[in-house]
Structure formats: C-alpha cells, structure tokens
C-alpha positions, 0 to 999 in steps of 0.5 A, a space after each residue: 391238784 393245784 400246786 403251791 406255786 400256782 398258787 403263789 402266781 394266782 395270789 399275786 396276780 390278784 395282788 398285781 391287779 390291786 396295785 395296778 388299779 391302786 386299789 389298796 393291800 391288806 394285812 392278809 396281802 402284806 403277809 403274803 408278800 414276806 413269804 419267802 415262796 414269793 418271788 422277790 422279783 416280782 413284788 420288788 417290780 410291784 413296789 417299782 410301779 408304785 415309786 414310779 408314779 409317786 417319784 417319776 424317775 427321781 432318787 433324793 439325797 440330801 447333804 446332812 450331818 448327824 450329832 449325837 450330843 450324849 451317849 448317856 442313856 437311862 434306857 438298856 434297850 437290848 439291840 442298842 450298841 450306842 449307850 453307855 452308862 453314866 461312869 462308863 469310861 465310853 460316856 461322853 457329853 458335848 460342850 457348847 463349844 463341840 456343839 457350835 463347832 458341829 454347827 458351823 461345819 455342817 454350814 461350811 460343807 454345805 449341809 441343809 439338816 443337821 439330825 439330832 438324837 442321842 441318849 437320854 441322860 438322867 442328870 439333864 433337865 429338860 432346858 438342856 435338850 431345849 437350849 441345844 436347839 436354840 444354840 445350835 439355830 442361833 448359830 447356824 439359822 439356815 441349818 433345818 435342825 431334825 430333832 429328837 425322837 419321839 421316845 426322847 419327847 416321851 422322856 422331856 414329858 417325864 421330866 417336865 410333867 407337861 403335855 407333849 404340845 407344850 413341850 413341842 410348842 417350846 421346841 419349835 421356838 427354840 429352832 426345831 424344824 421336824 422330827 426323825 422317825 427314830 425309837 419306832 422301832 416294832 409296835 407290836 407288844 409281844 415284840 417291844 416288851 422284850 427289846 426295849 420294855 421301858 421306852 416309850 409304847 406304840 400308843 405313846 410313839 404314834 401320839 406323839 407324831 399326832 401332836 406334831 403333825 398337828 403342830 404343823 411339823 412333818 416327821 419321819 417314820 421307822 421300823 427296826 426290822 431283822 432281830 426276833 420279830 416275824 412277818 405278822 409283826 412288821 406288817 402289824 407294824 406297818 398298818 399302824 403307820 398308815 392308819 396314822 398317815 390316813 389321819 393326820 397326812 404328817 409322815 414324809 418319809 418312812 425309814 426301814 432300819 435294818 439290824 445289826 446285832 454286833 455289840 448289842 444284847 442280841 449279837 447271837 442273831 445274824 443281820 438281815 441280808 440283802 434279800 430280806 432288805 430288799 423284800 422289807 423296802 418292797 413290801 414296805 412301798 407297797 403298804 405304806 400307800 400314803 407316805 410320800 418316800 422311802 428311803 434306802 438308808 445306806 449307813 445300815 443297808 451298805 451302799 450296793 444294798 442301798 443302791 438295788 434298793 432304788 428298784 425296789 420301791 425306795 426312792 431316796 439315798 438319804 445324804 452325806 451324813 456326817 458323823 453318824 455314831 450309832 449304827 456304826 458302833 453296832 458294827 456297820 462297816 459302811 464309810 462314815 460319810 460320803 460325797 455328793 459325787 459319790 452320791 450322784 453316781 450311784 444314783 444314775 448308775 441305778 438308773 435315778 436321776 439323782 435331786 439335792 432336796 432340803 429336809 422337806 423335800 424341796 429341791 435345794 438351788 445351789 449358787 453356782 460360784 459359791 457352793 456353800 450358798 442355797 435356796 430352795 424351790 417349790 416341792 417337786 410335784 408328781 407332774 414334774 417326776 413322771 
C-alpha cells in the first residue's frame, strides 16, 4: 500500500519538474499546494527558484506615503474596520489645505508615490476624487499619484454615468500615474457575496484593470486572504488574475493581503499566521507566472513575517508608508511607517540586496549632497538581477 506521504512526495516531485522546466501549474496543482500535508518548505524552495530567476538576488522597496482622504463610505463591507458612516463621530473629510500639506511632506522626506484610496462618500460628485489628483499633481508634480481602486472607478461610473475609459482618460489629465490593486479582494461569488455583496463584482474589477492597462497604466493586483474563503477559492482567484495578465501584460505587482479581523463584522475569526502567510505568497509566486512582483506588505504581515517572506517567492518590501490608516484601524500592530534604514537591514538581513524603486520599477537615483533630490533609471532587467 502506498502511503499518503509517498503520495504528497510523488506529486510534488511532478510539481517540482514543471517548475524547474517552467512549464506552468494548474488549478489542480494550486490546490495541492494549500494542503496543509505539503511541506511548506518545500513549496516555500519552489517559489524561491521562481523569484530568483525572475529578480536575481534583488528585494525592492520604495519611500511612499498613504492618504486616505475620507473615511466616509456608502459600502459596509463586513471585514472592513476603516469606514464610518456620514454622522458618525469618527467621519472625517480632508480639506485642500490637509491634502497639500500631505503633499509636500511626502516631497520633503523623499517620497516618489503617494497611494490614495479612501471611502466612497456619497455627497462627493465625481470632480471631487478628480480635483484631488489635480491638486495634489499641481502641487507636487514629481510625486507618482497610485490612485483609486478599481472599486472606487466603479463608483466614479455610477456617479457620472460615463465609461470607465472616460473616466480614466480624464484622470490621467488630472496627474494619475497608476492604480492600486486594492477591493480584489476574493472573485469567486460564493465568497464576495457575503463579504462585500454590493462593491464592484469580479467581472467588473478585471474590466476595469483591462481598460487601464489598455490606456497604458500599469496597476497593482490583490487578493484579501484568511477570512471564510477556502483553498478553491484563492486559487480560483489567482487564475483569474493570469488570465488577465495573459491578455493585457498591465499588472506589476501582485499584493496578498492578509486579514485582520479586529473591529470588522468578522472579528470572531482568528487572522491568518505566519505559516498560512508564507504558504498564500508561496503559492501565490508560483501561480501568477506572468506577474513581474510580489510584495511582502509588511503593514499586514509584521515585519518578521514580511521578512521570511523574501524566501518565499516574494520579492518586494513594499516602503516607508507613511500614514496608513486602514489596516492599522483593524488591528495591525505594526509601526506606522518605518525608516529607509530600517528597510535596508531587514532586507540584507534576509539575504536580498535591497534596490529603492519609483512606483514602476525603475531604480530611484538619489543626489547624493541632497537626499531629497532623485531620478530614475532604466527598469532593471532580469539580466541585471541574476
């Protein structure tokens, strides 16, 4: 009788020659990857081989600030501890005035991206998610502005009536570089219908990143992982989002996000722990063959998850981010930003050699008797990683 651990070595050896010739995987493989009986190790080794050859020995990071402009939000998503209603006495709205001043100290510590998202309030017609661009790119034109999900586009074509390449193409006049990958979180229906049933569908998300990259905008790629979805559903998921890389080559980086229950509608879960978070950016490399990067967003992960993660097919640290509200209000209890120092170390101390990127992935050139002062070089080639 063959035992189930020969079994699970037999199968992975098959996976292990697929990846070694770069043939691709399957649903069927992605499944057996989650299982728990697969030694995470090994599949942690598999998806190491794959960021090797597609980033050498590299980890990026970047120096960024978040802005979050409004809590206010029409949606109740359920895992969602950031919004608040329109009278609730945690509301807020920025004024201009906030917004520049976001701006320029973004500029004075050196930051290349500022990344906006925020809640969708209901009394602000569309010019108002518009004009902030503007403001912000009249202000500060050296900042790359990453903003506004695909499920806040969704809701700028509720409010105009008008297609989501009119609505793009006015936004990149206003000063918008690229889109964050954010409101992904799981396609599959059976999923999304009880997390966030009246946000923007996955046939609606992917359109909208279609457009995009059909505009020339690259954009970033989530999934929300470690709630009441299971294994069929990320790697559901995950296909998905290669299928649409196959089509347009616009995503750059693809995010995992891990859940944190604490102050959501599901805080009787328990979050994800390191072991599921390595094997989620494990499988996830090993899937998403097409997509460039994958980020080890240290905010949601903890620094110490964040940094195994760099031997774990992920193959970048995200940066300083500044002011991130959203995950900290659901209970990360990571720092609120941290330094370019700090960044580095942990970095090398994962055995990376760590590379300041601009928010498409070109190495950021830094004037050395003006740290403030920048410019970017060519994108970094396979060639040069290796």
């Amino acid at each position: 009788m063959v035992s189930v651990q020969s079994e699970v070595e037999a199968r992975l050896n098959e996976i292990r020659s697929k990846v070694e010739s770069g043939e691709r995987l399957d649903r069927e493989d992605g499944l057996f990857l989650f299982r728990e009986d697969v030694p995470l190790h090994e599949v942690g080794e598999l998806a190491d081989l794959v960021r090797r050859r597609k980033n050498g020995h590299f980890a990026y990071y970047n120096i960024n600030t978040h802005l979050n402009p409004t809590n206010v939000c029409v949606y109740r998503c359920i895992f969602c501890a950031f919004r608040a209603d329109l009278r609730d006495e945690r509301a807020y709205v920025m004024s201009d005035d906030q917004i520049r001043a976001r701006a320029q100290e973004a500029v004075d510590h050196g930051c290349t991206e500022i990344h906006i998202v925020g809640g969708l309030h209901h009394q602000k017609p569309f010019e108002w998610y518009r004009d902030l661009i503007a403001l912000i790119h009249e202000a500060q034109p050296t900042l790359h502005i990453k903003g506004w999900t695909a499920v806040e586009i969704n809701w700028f074509e509720f409010l105009t009536k008008r297609s989501v390449e009119e609505i793009l193409r006015e936004l990149i006049d206003a000063g918008l570089g690229s889109l964050p990958g954010g409101g992904a979180e799981i396609f599959h229906p059976e999923v999304r219908s009880r997390i966030c049933e009246h946000k923007a569908d996955a046939g609606k998300w992917l359109d909208i990143h279609r457009t995009a990259h059909g505009l020339g905008l690259r954009t970033n790629c989530t999934m929300l992982y470690g709630h009441i979805e299971t294994a069929y559903h990320r790697v559901d998921h995950l296909l998905r989002l290669r299928e649409l890389q196959d089509e347009t080559g616009g995503f750059q980086t693809f995010v995992p996000l891990a859940f944190h229950p604490e102050n959501t509608g599901l805080s009787h879960l328990r979050k994800p722990n390191a072991i599921e978070d390595l094997r989620v950016i494990a499988v996830s490399r090993l899937l998403l063959d097409n997509i460039p990067h994958v980020k080890a967003y240290w905010v949601m992960l903890g620094i110490g998850t964040a940094q195994a993660a760099l031997a774990y097919g992920a193959d970048d640290f995200d940066g300083t981010v500044r002011h991130e509200l959203i995950y900290h209000d659901a209970g990360a209890t990571t720092p609120q930003q941290l330094t370019v120092e700090e960044i580095q170390r942990l970095i090398r101390e994962a055995g990376c050699e760590p590379v300041e990127r601009d928010t498409l992935y070109r190495r950021v050139l830094r004037d050395p008797t003006c740290w403030q002062r920048w410019e970017v070089g060519a994108p970094i080639a396979a060639a040069e990683a290796g």
